[in-house]
Structures are given as C-alpha cells and as structure tokens.
C-alpha positions as CSV (number, residue, x, y, z in Angstrom):
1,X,40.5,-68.9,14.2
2,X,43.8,-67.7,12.3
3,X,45.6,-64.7,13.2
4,X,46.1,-61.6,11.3
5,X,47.9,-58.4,12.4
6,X,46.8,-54.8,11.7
7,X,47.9,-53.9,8.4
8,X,50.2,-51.5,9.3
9,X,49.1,-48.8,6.6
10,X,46.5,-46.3,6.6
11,X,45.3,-46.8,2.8
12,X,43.7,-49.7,1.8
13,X,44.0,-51.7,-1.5
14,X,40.8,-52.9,-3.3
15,X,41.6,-56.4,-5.4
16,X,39.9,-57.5,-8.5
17,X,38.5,-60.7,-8.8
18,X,38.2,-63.0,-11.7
19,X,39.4,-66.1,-13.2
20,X,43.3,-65.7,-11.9
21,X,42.2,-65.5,-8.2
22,X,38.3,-66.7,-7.5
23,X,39.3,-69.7,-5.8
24,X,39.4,-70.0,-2.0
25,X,43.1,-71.1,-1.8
26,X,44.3,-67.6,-4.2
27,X,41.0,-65.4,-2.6
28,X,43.1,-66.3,1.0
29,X,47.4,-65.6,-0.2
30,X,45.4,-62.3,-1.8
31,X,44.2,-61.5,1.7
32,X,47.1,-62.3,3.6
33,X,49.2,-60.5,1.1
34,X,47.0,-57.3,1.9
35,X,43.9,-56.9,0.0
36,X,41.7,-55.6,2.4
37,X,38.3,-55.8,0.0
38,X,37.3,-57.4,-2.8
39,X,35.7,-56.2,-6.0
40,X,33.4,-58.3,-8.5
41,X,33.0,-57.1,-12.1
42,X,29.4,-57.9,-13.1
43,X,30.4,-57.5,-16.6
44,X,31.8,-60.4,-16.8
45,X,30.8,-64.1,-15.5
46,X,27.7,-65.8,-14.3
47,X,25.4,-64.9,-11.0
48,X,26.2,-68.9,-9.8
49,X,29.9,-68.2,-10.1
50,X,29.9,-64.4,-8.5
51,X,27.7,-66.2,-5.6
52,X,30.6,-68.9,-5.3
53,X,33.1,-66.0,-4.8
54,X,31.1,-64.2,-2.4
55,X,30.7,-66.9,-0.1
56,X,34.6,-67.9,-0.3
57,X,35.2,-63.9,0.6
58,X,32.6,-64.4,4.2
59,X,34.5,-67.7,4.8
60,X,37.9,-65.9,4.8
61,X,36.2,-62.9,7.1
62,X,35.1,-65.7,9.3
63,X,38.2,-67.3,9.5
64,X,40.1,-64.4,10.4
65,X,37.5,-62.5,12.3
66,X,38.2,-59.1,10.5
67,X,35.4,-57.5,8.1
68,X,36.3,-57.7,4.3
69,X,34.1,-55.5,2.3
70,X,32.3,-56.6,-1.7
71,X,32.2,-54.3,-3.9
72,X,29.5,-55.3,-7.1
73,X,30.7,-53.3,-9.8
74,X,27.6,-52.7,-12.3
75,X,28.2,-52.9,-16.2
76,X,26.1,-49.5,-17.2
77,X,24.9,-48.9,-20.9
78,X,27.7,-49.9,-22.8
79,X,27.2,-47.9,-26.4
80,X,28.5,-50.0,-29.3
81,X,28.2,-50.3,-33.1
82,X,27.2,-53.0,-35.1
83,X,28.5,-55.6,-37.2
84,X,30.5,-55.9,-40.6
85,X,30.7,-57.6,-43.0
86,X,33.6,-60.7,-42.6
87,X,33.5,-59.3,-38.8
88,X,35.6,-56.4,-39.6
89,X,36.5,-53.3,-41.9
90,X,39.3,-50.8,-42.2
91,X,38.2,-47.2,-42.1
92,X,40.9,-44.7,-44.0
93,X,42.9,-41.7,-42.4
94,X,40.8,-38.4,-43.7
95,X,38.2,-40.4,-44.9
96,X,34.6,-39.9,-44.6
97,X,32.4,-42.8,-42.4
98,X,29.1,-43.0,-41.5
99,X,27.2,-44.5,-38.7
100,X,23.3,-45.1,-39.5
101,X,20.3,-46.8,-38.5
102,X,20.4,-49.8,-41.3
103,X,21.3,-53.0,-39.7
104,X,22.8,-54.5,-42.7
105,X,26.4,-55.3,-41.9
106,X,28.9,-52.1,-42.8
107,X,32.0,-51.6,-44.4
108,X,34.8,-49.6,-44.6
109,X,32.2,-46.8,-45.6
110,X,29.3,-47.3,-42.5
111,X,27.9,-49.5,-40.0
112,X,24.7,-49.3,-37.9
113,X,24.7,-47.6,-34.4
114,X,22.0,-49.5,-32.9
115,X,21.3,-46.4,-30.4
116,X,18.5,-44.5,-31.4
117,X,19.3,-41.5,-28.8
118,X,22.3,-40.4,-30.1
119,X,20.7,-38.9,-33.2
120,X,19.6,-36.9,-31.7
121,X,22.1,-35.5,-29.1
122,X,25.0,-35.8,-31.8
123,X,26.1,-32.7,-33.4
124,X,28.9,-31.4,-36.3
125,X,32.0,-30.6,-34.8
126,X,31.6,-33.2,-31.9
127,X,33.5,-36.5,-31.9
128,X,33.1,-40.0,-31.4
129,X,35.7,-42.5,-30.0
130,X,35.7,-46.2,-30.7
131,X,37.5,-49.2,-29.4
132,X,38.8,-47.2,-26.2
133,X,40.1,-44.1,-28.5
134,X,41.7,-46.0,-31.3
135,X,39.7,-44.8,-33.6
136,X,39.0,-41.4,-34.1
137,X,35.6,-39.9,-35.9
138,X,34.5,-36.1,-35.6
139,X,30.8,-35.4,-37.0
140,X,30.7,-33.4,-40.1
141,X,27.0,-33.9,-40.5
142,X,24.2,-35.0,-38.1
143,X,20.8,-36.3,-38.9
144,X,17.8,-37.9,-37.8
145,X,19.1,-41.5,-39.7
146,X,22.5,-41.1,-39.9
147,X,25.6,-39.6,-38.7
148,X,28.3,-38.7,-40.8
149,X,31.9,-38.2,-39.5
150,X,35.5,-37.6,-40.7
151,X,38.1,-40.1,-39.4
152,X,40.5,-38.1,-37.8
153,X,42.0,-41.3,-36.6
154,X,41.6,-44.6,-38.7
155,X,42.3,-48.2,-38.3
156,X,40.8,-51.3,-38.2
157,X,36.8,-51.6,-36.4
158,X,35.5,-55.1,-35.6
159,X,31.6,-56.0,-34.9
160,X,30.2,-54.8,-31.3
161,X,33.6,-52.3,-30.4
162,X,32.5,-49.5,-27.8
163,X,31.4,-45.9,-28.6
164,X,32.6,-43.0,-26.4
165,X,31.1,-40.1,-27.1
166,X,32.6,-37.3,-25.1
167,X,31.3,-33.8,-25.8
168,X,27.7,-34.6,-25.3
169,X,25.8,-36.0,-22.7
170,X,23.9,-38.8,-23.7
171,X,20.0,-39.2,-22.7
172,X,20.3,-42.6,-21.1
173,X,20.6,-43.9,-18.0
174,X,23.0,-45.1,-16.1
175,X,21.6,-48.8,-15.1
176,X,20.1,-51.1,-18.0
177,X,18.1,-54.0,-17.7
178,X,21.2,-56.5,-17.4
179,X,22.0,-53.9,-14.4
180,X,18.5,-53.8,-12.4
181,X,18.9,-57.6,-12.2
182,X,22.6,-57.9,-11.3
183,X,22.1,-55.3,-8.7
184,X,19.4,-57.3,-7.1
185,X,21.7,-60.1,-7.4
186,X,24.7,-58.9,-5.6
187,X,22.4,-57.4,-3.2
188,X,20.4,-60.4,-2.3
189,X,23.7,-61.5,-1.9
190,X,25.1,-59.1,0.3
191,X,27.4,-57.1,-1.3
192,X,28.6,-54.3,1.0
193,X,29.3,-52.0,-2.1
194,X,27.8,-51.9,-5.6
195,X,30.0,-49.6,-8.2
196,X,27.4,-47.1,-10.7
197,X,29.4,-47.4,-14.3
198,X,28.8,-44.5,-16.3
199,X,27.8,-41.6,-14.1
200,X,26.5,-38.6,-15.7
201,X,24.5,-36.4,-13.5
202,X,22.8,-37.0,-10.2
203,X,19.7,-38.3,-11.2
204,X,21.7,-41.7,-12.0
205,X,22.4,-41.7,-8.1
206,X,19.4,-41.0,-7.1
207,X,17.5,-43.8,-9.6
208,X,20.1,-46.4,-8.5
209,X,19.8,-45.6,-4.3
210,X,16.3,-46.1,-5.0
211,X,16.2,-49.4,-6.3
212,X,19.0,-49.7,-3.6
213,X,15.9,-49.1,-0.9
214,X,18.6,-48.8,2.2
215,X,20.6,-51.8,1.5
216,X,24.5,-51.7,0.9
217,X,26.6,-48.2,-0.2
218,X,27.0,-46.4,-3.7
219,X,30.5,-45.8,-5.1
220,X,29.9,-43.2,-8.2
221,X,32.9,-44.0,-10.9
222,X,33.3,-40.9,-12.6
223,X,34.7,-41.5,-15.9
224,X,32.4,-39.3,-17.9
225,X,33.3,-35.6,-18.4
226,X,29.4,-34.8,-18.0
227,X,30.0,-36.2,-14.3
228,X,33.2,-34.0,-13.8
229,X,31.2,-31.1,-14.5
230,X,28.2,-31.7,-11.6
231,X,31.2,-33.7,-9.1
232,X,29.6,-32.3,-5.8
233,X,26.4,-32.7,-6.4
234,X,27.4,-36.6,-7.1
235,X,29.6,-36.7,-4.3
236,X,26.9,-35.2,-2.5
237,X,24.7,-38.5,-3.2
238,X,26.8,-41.1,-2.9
239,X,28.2,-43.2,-0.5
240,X,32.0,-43.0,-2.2
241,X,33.7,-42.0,-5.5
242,X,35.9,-44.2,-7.8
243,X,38.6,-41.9,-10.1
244,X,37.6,-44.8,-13.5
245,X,41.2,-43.7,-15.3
246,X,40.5,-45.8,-18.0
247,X,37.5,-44.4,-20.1
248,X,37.9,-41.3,-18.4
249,X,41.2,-41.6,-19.8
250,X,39.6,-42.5,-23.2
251,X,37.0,-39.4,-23.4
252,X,39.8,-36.7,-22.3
253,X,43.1,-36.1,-23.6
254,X,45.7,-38.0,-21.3
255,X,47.1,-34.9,-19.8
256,X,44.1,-33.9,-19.0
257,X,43.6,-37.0,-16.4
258,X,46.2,-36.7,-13.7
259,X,45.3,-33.0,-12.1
260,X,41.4,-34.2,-12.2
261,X,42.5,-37.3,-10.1
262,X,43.8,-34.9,-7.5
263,X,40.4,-32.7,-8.3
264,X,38.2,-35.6,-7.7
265,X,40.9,-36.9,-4.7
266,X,40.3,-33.8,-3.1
267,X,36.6,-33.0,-3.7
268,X,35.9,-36.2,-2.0
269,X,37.8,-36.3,0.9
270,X,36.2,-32.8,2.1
271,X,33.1,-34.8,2.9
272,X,34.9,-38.0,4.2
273,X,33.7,-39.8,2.0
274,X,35.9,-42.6,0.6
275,X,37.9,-42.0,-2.5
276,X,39.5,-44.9,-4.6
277,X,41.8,-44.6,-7.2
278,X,41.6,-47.1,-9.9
279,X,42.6,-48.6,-13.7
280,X,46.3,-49.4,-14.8
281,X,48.1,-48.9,-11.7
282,X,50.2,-51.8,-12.0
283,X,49.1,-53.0,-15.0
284,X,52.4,-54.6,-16.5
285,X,52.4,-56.9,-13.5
286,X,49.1,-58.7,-15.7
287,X,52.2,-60.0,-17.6
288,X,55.4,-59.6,-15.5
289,X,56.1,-60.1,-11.8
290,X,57.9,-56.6,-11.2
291,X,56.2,-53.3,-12.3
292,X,57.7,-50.5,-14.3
293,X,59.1,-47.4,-12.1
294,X,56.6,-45.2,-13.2
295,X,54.0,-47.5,-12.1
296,X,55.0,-47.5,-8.7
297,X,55.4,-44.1,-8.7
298,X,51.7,-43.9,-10.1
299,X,50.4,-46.3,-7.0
300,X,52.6,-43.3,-4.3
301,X,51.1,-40.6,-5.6
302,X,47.3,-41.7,-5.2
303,X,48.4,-42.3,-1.6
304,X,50.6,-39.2,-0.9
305,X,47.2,-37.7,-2.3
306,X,45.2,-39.0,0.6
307,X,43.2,-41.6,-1.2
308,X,41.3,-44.1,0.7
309,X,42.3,-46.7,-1.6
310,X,44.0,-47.9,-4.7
311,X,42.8,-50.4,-6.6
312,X,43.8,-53.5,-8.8
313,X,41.6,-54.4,-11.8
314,X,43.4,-57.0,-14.2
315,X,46.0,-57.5,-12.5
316,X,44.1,-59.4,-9.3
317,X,41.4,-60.5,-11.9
318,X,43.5,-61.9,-15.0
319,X,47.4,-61.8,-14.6
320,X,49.7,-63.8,-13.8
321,X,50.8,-62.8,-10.5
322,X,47.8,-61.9,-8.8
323,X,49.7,-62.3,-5.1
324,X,52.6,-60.6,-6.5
325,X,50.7,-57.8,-7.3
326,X,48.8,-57.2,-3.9
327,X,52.6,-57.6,-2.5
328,X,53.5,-55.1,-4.4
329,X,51.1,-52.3,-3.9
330,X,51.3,-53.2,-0.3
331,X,55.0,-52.6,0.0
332,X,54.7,-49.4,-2.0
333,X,51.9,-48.1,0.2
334,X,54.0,-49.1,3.4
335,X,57.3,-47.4,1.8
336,X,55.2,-43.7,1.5
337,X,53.7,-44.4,4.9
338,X,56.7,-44.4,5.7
339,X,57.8,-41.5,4.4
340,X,58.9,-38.6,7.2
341,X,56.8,-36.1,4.8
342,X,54.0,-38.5,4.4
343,X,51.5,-36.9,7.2
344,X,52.5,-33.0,5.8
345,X,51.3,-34.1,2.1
346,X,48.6,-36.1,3.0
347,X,47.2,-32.8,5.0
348,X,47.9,-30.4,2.4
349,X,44.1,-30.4,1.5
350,X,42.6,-28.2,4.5
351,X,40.0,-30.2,5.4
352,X,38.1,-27.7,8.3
353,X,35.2,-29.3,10.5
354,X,32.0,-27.9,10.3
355,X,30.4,-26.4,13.3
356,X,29.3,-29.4,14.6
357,X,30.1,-30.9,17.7
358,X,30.7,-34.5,15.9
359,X,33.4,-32.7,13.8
360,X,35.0,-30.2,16.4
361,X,35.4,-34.0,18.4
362,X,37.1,-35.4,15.2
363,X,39.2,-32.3,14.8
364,X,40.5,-32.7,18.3
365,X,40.8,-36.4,17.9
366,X,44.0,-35.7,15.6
367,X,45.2,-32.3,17.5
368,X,45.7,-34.9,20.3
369,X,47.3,-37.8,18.5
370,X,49.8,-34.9,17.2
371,X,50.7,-33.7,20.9
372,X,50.5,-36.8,22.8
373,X,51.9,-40.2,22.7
374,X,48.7,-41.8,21.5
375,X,48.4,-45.2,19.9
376,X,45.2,-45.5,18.6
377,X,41.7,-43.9,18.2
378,X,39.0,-45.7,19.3
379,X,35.6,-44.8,17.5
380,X,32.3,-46.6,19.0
381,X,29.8,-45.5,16.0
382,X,26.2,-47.5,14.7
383,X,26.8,-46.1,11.4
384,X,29.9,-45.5,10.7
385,X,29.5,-41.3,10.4
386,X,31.5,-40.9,13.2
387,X,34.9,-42.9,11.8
388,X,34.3,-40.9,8.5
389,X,34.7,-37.8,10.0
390,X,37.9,-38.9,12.1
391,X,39.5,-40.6,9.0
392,X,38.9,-37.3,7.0
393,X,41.3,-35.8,9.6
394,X,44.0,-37.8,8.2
395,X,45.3,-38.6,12.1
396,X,48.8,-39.8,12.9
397,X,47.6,-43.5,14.4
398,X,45.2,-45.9,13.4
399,X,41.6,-45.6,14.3
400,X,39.8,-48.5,15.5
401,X,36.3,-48.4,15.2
402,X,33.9,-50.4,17.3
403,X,30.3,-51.0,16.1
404,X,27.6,-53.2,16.8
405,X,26.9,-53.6,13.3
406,X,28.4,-55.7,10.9
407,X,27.2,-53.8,7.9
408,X,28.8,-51.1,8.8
409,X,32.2,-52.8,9.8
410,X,32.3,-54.2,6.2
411,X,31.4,-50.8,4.7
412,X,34.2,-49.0,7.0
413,X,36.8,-51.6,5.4
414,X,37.4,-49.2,2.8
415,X,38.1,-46.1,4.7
416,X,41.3,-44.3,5.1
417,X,43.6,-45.9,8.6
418,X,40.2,-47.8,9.6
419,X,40.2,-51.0,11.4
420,X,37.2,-52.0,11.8
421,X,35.8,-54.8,14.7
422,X,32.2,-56.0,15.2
423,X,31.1,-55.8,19.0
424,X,27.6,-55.9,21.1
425,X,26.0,-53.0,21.9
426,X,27.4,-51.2,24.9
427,X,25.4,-50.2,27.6
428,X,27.6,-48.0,29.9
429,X,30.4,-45.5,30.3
430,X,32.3,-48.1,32.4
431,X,31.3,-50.6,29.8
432,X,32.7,-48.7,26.5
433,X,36.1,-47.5,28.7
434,X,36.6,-51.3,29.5
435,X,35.9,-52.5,25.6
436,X,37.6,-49.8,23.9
437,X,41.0,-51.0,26.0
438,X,40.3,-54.6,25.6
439,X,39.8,-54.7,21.8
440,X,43.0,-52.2,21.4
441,X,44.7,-54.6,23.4
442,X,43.4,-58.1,21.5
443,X,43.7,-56.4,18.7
444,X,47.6,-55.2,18.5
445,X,46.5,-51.3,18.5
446,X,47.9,-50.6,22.0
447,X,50.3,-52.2,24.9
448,X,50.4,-51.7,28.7
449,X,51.4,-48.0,29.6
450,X,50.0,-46.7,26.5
451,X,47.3,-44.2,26.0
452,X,43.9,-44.5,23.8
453,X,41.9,-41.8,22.6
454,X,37.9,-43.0,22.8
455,X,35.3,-41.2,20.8
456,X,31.6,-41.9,21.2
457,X,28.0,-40.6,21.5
458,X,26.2,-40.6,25.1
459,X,23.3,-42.1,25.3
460,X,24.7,-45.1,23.3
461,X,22.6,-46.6,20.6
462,X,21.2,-43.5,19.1
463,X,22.6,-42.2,16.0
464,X,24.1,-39.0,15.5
465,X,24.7,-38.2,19.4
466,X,29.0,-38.2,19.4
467,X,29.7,-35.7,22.0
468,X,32.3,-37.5,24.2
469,X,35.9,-37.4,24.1
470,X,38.3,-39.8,26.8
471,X,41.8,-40.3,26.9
472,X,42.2,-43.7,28.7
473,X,46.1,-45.8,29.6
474,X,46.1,-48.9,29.1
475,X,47.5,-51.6,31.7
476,X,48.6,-55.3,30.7
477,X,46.0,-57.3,32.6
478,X,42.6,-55.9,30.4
479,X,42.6,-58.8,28.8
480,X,42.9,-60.9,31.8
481,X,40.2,-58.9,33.7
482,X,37.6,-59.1,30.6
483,X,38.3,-62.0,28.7
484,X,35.5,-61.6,27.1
C-alpha cells in the first residue's frame, strides 16, 4: 500500500476530469500533486468512459488507503436557439432580431427558440444573453409566437449557442431527461456527490433528493440570480453549495460577482455545510504552465474566505498542464495557510453554535485547540454531522475524523481541515481512547508527548448522541501496543 502524508492544508481542491487527465497514470500525479476529490462533468463523454474513470479513482483510494470523494456534475436544461442558414448569421449593433417558433433556419433577422415556455415568461424591457453574454438582446415586444428584441450587443450567432435569460425565472426544471438517466448512472456507480446545474428555487432540490432516494449528497451550483434570491432556503436543502462563476458571471454584471461569492461563502458556512468555489480560477494554466498574478490572488481569497474548497474545471479536464495546475493551487493554498493572519480572516464570519450540546462540544473543540498545545481533533461520527459542526469552527489543527462508514468518509473529503479514515465500529470508552491515539499516531496527526482532543457520542452507534469531550497524550508505543 503506498504512502501518503496528511495534506498539510485545511482547504481542499476539487479537480476536473476529462480527456487531459482520465487515465490511471495522470488520475494518480493529480492525486499526489493534491487533488483531494475528483469531479466528472456529465455534459460531456459517454457513461462506459465516466464508469472507466470512476473505477481508476477507487483504485487510487485503494492504493493509498485514504477516501477520495466523486462528484457527478449533472448537465440541467441547457436553453439554446436554433439553426441558420450556412450554420451562422451576423446580427447588427441597434438592430431589431427576433426569436420565434418557425423551425426554418434564421438569418441575420430571426431564428427559432425551440422553448415553448419562454413565451410566455418573457417580457419587454427584459434581456436575453447568448453565447455566454456575447451577444446582447433586450425584448421590445413579447408574444405568444414570437419575441422580438433589440441587439444591444451584436456579433456573430452560430446554430445551437446557449440562451441566458436573467431577469426572469424560467418554468422548467432543473433535471431533464438526459439528467434522470445520468443521475442514475453515476449513482449506480457510486458517486459520493452529484452537482444540480441550474438551480432556481428549492423545489429543484427537493425533485432531485427524491429521485436521489438516500443515496450520495447534493451540491446546489448557484449560478442563477433566481437562486441568489431564495439562497437559505437552497442551502437549507442541500447537502453543499457550489459558487458556478461562470454563467453566474454571464447573467450578472461582472462586478456584481465577487461580493456575492463572499455572500454565498458566508451563507454556507453558517450551517457547516461545504462551500466550493469554482470556474476560471486558474484558467490561463489550460494553455500556460504559470498563472497570471491575479489568478493566484483569485485562488487566496476563496480560501482567506473560508471556503471548503476551490476547484479546477478546464484546467484538470483539458489543459495542458493538468499536474501543474493542482501544484499550483496547492502551493497557493499552503502559502495563505500559512499566512500569520490566516486563522483571524478565516474567523471573521461569526459562526455562533446553536444551543445544542453537539455544537457547544464543537465550539469548545476550537476554544481548546487555541489554549492548548493540541495536535489534532479526533471526531468518531456515523454520519459525518458531527465533523461538520467542528470544521465550521474553523479550528487551528486538523481534524481527523473516524467513522465506520465509508460513505461518509468519502463525503467528508470535501470538508474544510477534514481527514477522513474508515474504521470498525467501536464498542467502548477504552476502545475509542485507544483508536483515536493509534490512528493519530499511524496517521502523522500526532507524536509521543502530544495531546488529542476526542469528540464522540456515548452510546456509540447511535446517531445524533455527541456529548463527550476527552483530552488524551499520546505516548510512542500506541502503535506497538495495538497494531491493529
């Protein structure tokens, strides 16, 4: 079994996968270079070929013996127009363009929008953005068969190029047919995560945790204003949040992006739920091995922010220095950790405990690490509540967390300063003191002479009972004693 140290970093970086890096032999220098989970875009590719990938990513967790967490990320309904005439028109700066319900192929005058519900949602003085924002249209005139709009924006439009349409909230919902069936796909495959595109109110959480039924967790990507506007009540029903900067960059002005990052940041972290940031963060290393500066400083402030983790799309999935890239965003996440006013800004968001005695345990869990010389926290848990709540306390040391479940280990892989290790169910006091040291021990999270704090739930097994808090020292021969 090959050997891999603790990070060494509290956030943890989420890697793209695609045809740059879905081989075993790239999937494993990703890894080693510090991707701690993996993310397939269902978009793109075939079910054989995902499977392929998914299998390589439980050989690598196999090989290494630490849990690497999937994450399935779901198309959603993609709104597009139709085609044109020669595959392409140019629309004119100021002039008028219309979007109807004839399939003949447009022109530089109109083209079919093959989407039935937005004529009826659509209204004058709204606009409509095409190929990501490059082309411009506000609605002068809305009708049952047709649209008309002013092109505030021109250029040239090709057949198929995506709709946005921001300043309406379109009847549709979030999963399409091509979505029921790759969500059954990734989770007959196991997919610890699956990614909802498209969020626009809670009902899309609720339809998709249904067809869920209890298996894997739900990361909302909000990149819709109409999700902006009900955030807590999606954060609410989901398992995590993705900040989508790119079409949420599209459907708002660009200025408009950065403080709702830190909105959405901050919104999720009060529940301890995990936050990723994601899209463009070192996006010039798709084509170059070094990023710009402001890239870099882009990737330090999601984690001086306090996200859970930051994530690489094309980079991992279609550049050409997919290793380079994980590197990279390793070494600047290592450099802010570093950083003697890293653990003042990452607390700057007051995150209080409710009056609960799970949370007052997880409050004291990082009121200790501060005063003491503590070198880890050790968090036995069957569902992974109880490392949520510690991690949203933002401690000073890592916090290992113990669980019986392997589900839950993988799903932990993408919290905040989490290291997560699969162990049998304990059946003692004596028992969890004893395993708690060992694995902090055999797992580089402790040496002799230093102390532990252990957090668990008496009688073990049952969910939702954490009320026990131990500070243990450690002494060299644990391992020796219990080699088991």
């Amino acid at each position: 079994m090959a050997k891999l140290e603790p990070r060494g970093r509290k956030v943890k970086i989420l890697a793209t996968l695609g045809p740059a890096s879905s081989n075993p032999e790239m999937l494993r220098r990703l890894f080693r270079a510090g991707a701690d989970a993996f993310r397939i875009n269902l978009s793109h590719g075939e079910h054989k070929t995902h499977a392929k990938i998914i299998k390589a990513v439980r050989a690598l967790e196999k090989e290494f013996n630490r849990p690497i967490a999937v994450l399935c990320d779901l198309q959603g309904p993609k709104l597009r127009v139709g085609e044109f005439t020669g595959g392409q028109a140019t629309i004119a700066h100021g002039r008028k363009f219309t979007l109807d319900r004839d399939p003949a192929p447009g022109d530089a005058t109109r083209v079919c929008l093959p989407h039935p519900e937005l004529f009826a949602v659509l209204k004058a003085g709204q606009r409509l953005l095409i190929n990501d924002g490059k082309i411009r249209l506000r609605v002068t005139e809305a009708k049952r068969d047709r649209i008309v709009c002013t092109a505030e924006v021109g250029g040239v439009i090709s057949d198929r190029k995506g709709v946005n349409v921001p300043d309406a909230e379109v009847p549709i919902a979030a999963m399409t047919d091509k979505d029921r069936k790759d969500l059954a796909f990734a989770l007959e495959q196991g997919a610890d995560w699956i990614g909802l595109s498209f969020v626009q109110r809670p009902e899309d959480i609720a339809e998709a945790r249904a067809l869920m039924g209890g298996k894997g967790a739900l990361c909302a990507k909000i990149e819709k204003p109409q999700a902006v506007a009900r955030l807590a009540e999606i954060i609410e029903l989901a398992d995590g949040v993705m900040v989508a900067r790119g079409d949420l960059g599209v459907e708002l002005r660009p200025e408009e992006v950065p403080p709702l990052q830190k909105k959405i940041v901050n919104a999720t972290r009060l529940t301890g739920k995990p936050v990723i940031v994601a899209t463009q963060m070192l996006e010039s290393m798709i084509e170059s091995p070094a990023p710009t500066r402001a890239e870099v400083s882009d990737v330090a402030n999601a984690v001086y922010d306090g996200a859970d983790v930051v994530m690489l799309s094309a980079e991992t999935a279609a550049g050409h220095w997919p290793e380079e890239a994980v590197l990279m965003m390793d070494s600047i996440a290592r450099q802010v950790e570093r950083d003697e006013a890293y653990r003042q800004r990452v607390r700057l968001l007051e995150t209080r405990p409710d009056a609960t005695t799970a949370d007052a345990l997880a409050h004291a869990c990082m009121t200790i690490a501060d005063t003491v010389a503590i070198d880890a926290i050790t968090v036995f848990t069957s569902t992974g509540s109880s490392a949520r709540r510690v991690a949203r306390e933002r401690p000073s040391v890592p916090v290992l967390v113990l669980t019986p479940s392997g589900a839950v280990a993988r799903k932990v892989a993408l919290l905040w300063g989490a290291h997560a290790v699969t162990i049998k169910e304990i059946g003692s006091f004596e028992e969890m003191i004893a395993k708690g040291k060992r694995m902090a021990l055999r797992h580089g999270l402790g040496a002799a002479g230093s102390k532990l704090v252990v957090m668990a739930g008496v009688p073990f097994g049952v969910s939702g009972a954490t009320n026990l808090l131990h500070v243990v020292t450690m002494v060299g021969d644990e391992l020796d004693k219990h080699p088991a």
